[in-house]
C-alpha positions in Angstrom: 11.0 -2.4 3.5 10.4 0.1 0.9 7.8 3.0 2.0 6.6 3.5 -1.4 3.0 2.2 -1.7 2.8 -1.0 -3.6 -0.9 -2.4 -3.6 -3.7 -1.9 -5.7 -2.6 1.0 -7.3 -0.9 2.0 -11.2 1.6 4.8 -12.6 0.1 6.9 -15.0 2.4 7.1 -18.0 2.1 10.4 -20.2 0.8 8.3 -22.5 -2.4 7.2 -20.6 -4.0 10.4 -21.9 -6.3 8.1 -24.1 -8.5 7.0 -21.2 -10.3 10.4 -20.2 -13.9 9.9 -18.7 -16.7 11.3 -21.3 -16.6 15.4 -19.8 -20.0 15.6 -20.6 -20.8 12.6 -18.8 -18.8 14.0 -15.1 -20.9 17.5 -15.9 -23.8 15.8 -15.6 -22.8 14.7 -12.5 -22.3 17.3 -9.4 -22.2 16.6 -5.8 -23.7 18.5 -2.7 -26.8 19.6 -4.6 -24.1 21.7 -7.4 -23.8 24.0 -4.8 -19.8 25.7 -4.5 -17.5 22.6 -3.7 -14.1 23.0 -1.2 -10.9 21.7 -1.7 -9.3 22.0 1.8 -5.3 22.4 1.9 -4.0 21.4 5.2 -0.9 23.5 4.6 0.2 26.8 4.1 0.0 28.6 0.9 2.9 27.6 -1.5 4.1 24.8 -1.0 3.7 21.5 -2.9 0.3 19.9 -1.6 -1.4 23.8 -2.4 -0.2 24.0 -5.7 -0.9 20.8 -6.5 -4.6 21.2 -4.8 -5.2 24.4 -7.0 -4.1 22.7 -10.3 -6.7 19.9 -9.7 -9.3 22.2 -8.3 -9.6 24.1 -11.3 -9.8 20.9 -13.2 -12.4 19.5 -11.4 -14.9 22.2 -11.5 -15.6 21.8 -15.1 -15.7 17.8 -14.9 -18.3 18.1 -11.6 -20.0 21.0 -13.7 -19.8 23.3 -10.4 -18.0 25.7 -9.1 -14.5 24.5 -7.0 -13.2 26.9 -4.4 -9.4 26.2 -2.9 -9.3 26.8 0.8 -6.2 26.6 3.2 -6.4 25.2 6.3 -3.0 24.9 7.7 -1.5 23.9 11.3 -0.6 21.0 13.4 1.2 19.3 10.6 -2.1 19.0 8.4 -4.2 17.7 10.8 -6.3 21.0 11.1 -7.5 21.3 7.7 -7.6 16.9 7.9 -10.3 18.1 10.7 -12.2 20.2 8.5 -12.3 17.5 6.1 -13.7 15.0 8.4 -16.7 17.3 10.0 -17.9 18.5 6.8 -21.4 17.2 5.2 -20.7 14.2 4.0 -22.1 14.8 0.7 -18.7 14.9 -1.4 -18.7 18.4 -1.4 -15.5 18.8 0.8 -12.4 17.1 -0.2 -9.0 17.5 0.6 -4.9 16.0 -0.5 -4.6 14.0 2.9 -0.9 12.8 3.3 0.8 9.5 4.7 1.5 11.1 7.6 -2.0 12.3 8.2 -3.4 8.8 7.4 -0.9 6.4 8.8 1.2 8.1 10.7 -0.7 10.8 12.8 -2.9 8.3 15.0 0.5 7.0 16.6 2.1 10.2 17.5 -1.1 12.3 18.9 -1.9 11.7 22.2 -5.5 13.3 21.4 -6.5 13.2 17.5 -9.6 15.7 16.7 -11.3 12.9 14.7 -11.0 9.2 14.0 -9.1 8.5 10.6 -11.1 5.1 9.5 -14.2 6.3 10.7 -14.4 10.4 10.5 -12.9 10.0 6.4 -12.8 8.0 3.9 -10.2 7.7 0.8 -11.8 8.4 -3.0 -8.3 7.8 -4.5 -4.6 8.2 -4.1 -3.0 11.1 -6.3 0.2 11.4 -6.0 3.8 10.3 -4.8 6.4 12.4 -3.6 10.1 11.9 -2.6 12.0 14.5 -0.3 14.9 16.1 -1.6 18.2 16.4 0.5 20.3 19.9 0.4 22.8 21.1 2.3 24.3 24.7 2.4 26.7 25.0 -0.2 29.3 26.7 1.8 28.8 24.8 4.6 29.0 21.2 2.4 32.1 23.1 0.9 33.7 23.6 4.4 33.4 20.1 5.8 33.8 18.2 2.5 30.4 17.0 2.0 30.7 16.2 -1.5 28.2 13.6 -1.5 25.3 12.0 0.7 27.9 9.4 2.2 30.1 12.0 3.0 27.5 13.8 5.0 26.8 10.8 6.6 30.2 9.7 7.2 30.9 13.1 8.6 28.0 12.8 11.0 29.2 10.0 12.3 32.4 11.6 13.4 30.7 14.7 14.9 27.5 13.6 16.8 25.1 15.9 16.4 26.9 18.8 14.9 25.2 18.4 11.1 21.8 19.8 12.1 18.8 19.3 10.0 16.1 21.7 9.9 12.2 20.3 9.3 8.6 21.6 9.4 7.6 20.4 12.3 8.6 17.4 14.8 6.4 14.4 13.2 6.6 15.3 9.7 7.4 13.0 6.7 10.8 15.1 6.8 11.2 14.0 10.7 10.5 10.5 10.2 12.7 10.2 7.4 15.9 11.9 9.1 14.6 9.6 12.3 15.0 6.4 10.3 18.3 7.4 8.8 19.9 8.0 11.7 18.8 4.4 12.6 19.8 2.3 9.5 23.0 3.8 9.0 24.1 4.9 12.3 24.0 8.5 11.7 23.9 11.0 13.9 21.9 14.4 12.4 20.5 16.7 14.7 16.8 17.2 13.9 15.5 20.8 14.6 12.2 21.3 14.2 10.6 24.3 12.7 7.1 26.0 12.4 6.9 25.6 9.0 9.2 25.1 5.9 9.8 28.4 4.8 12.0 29.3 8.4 14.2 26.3 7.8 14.9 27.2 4.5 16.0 30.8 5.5 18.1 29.6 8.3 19.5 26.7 6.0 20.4 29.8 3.5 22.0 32.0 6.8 24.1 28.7 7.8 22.2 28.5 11.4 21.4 24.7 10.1 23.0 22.4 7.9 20.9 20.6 6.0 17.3 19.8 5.1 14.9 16.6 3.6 11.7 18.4 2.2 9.7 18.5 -1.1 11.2 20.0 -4.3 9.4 23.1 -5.5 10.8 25.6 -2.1 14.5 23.8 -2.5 15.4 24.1 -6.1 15.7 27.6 -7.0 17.9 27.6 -4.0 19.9 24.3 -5.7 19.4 26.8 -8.9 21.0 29.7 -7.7 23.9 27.8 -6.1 23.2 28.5 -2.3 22.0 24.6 -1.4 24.1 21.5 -2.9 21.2 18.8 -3.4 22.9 15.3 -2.0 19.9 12.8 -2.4 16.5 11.9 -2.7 14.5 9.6 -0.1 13.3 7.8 -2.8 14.9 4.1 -3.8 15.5 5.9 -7.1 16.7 9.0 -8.3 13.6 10.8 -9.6 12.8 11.6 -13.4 13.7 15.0 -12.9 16.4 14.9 -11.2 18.5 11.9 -12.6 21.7 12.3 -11.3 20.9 12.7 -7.7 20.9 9.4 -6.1 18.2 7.6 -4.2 18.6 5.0 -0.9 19.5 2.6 -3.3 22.8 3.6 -3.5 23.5 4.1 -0.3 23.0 0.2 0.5 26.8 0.1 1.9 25.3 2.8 4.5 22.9 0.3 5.7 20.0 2.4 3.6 19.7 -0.2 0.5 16.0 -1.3 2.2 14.9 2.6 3.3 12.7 4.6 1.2 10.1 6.9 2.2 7.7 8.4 0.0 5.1 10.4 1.4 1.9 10.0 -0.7 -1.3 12.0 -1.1 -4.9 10.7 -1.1 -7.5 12.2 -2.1 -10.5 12.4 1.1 -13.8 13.1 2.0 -15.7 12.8 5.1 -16.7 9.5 6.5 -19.9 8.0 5.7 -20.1 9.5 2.2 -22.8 7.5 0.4 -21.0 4.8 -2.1 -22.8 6.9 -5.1 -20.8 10.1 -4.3 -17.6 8.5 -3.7 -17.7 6.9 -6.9 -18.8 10.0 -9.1 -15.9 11.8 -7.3 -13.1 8.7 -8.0 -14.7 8.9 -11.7 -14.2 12.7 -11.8 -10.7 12.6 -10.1 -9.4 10.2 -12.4 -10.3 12.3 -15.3 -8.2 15.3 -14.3 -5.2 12.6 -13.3 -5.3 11.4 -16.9 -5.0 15.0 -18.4 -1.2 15.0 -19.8 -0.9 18.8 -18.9 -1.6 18.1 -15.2 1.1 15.0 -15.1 3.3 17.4 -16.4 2.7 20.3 -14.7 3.1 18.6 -11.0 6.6 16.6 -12.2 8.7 20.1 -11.4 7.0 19.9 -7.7 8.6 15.6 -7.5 5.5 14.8 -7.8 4.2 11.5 -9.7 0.9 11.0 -10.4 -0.5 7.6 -9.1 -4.2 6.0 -9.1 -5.9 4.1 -6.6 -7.6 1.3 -9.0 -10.9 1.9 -7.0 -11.5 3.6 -3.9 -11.8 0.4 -2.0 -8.0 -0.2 -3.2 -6.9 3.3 -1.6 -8.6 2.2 1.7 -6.8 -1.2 1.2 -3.1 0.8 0.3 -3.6 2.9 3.4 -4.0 -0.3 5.9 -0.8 -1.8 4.5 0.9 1.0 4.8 -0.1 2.0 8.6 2.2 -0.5 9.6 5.6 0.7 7.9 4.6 4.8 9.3 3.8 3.2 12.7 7.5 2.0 12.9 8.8 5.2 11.5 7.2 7.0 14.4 8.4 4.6 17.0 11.9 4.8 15.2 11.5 8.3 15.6 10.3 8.9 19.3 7.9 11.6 18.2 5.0 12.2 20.3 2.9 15.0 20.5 0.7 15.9 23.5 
């Protein structure tokens, strides 16, 4: 079964623009008293999640009519900065992009979590989908023939364990994905976990690993400049922007036509946020999601911009999908004491 949230939620076309909330309306409307508002990032500088954090921070500001300050909290695979999030004040003025992995996936691979995801936070809306993108290192897909994703897997399958894939961290979306892979079509990649992606990439560029599965925006100038081959996406489709690498779809004769993982953002406050301040912020975030230069500016990062049709339906999305990350961790093995 597809990963790719299906419930309660719609795809903002570019044409949606039309809808935009009354600004004057969301600057009448601040939270925490209009004092300075955080956006935590649970991840490094960078990378996908932060930019896409500081393009709707500075949006929000002015539709909140308060000041919006980015702050990165990064470690433990997001669940640092998740933390931060779930201790604030619960009076809307600390938010934070929470993943998939952070919601659904976390509580089943920690033997200790800091906080309690249903009660210690609570969803305003989703934001955003994102598929990971599949490179290899040119010379290295060169070498062994790897002219296309089933080659790669077909090649795995005669040398266990000698294509190595390089992640962020053991339990990441990038983990899981290489985990279930390996399961469904009887591959055997060697996953080698990193502290961070930017170490991968630069032993994926020296030839130390093979291969990687991680979000666009780090990978591409790499694809760009001829040093990584880009195979696939972990979507069912081939993304927008990249139409003419394949998704699982194809790869149905693998035993991959039902695997897709796309790893999701949500946008999260702490729990027990009074019902009036969840819905000023849902009303506020959906007013930046509807601006056409936002859309735009987060479809070079693989990002697509998708809405929660209330908050109650992003609470609702996020218990359907616990079930599908629950098996991707036990697929996987990863624990983490």
């Amino acid at each position: 079964m597809p990963i790719a949230p299906v419930l309660n939620r719609r795809l903002l076309l570019l044409g949606s623009v039309g809808l935009i909330a009354a600004p004057g309306i969301l600057r009448a409307q601040p939270v925490a008293g209009g004092r300075t508002a955080r956006v935590i990032v649970p991840f490094p500088p960078g990378g996908a999640v932060d930019i896409t954090s500081r393009l709707f921070a500075e949006r929000l500001g002015p539709g909140l009519g308060q000041t919006v300050v980015v702050e990165n909290r990064a470690g433990a695979g997001g669940l640092i900065g998740a933390d931060a999030i779930a201790k604030s004040d619960n009076d809307g003025g600390t938010m934070g992009l929470l993943s998939a992995t952070t919601w659904c996936a976390a509580p089943f691979m920690h033997a200790r979590m800091p906080f309690d995801v249903r009660r210690d936070l609570t969803p305003i809306t989703q934001l955003t989908d994102g598929a990971l993108l599949c490179v290899v290192n040119a010379e290295t897909a060169q070498r062994n023939g790897w002219t296309d994703f089933r080659a790669l897997i077909q090649w795995s399958r005669a040398h266990p364990e000698q294509v190595r894939m390089g992640s962020s961290g053991s339990g990441t979306s990038s983990h899981l994905n290489i985990a279930a892979i390996n399961r469904f079509a009887d591959a055997k990649i060697l996953h080698v976990p990193y502290r961070g992606g930017g170490p991968a990439i630069n032993d994926l560029l020296a030839g130390t690993i093979d291969m990687m599965f991680d979000v666009m925006p780090a990978l591409m100038p790499h694809v760009e400049g001829g040093k990584f081959k880009a195979l696939a996406v972990s979507s069912a489709d081939p993304l927008p922007i990249l139409p003419n690498i394949p998704g699982m779809k194809s790869f149905a004769d693998l035993g991959l036509g039902d695997h897709a993982l796309v790893n999701w953002n949500v946008v999260s406050v702490a729990g027990g946020t009074p019902a009036p301040i969840v819905q000023r912020l849902f009303d506020a975030v959906q007013a930046v999601a509807r601006q056409r230069e936002f859309v735009e500016r987060l479809r070079p990062l693989g990002y697509t911009v998708v809405l929660s049709d209330s908050p109650a339906a992003a609470a609702a999305m996020i218990q359907t999908e616990t079930p599908r990350w629950q098996r991707l961790v036990e697929i996987s093995g990863a624990r983490i004491e």
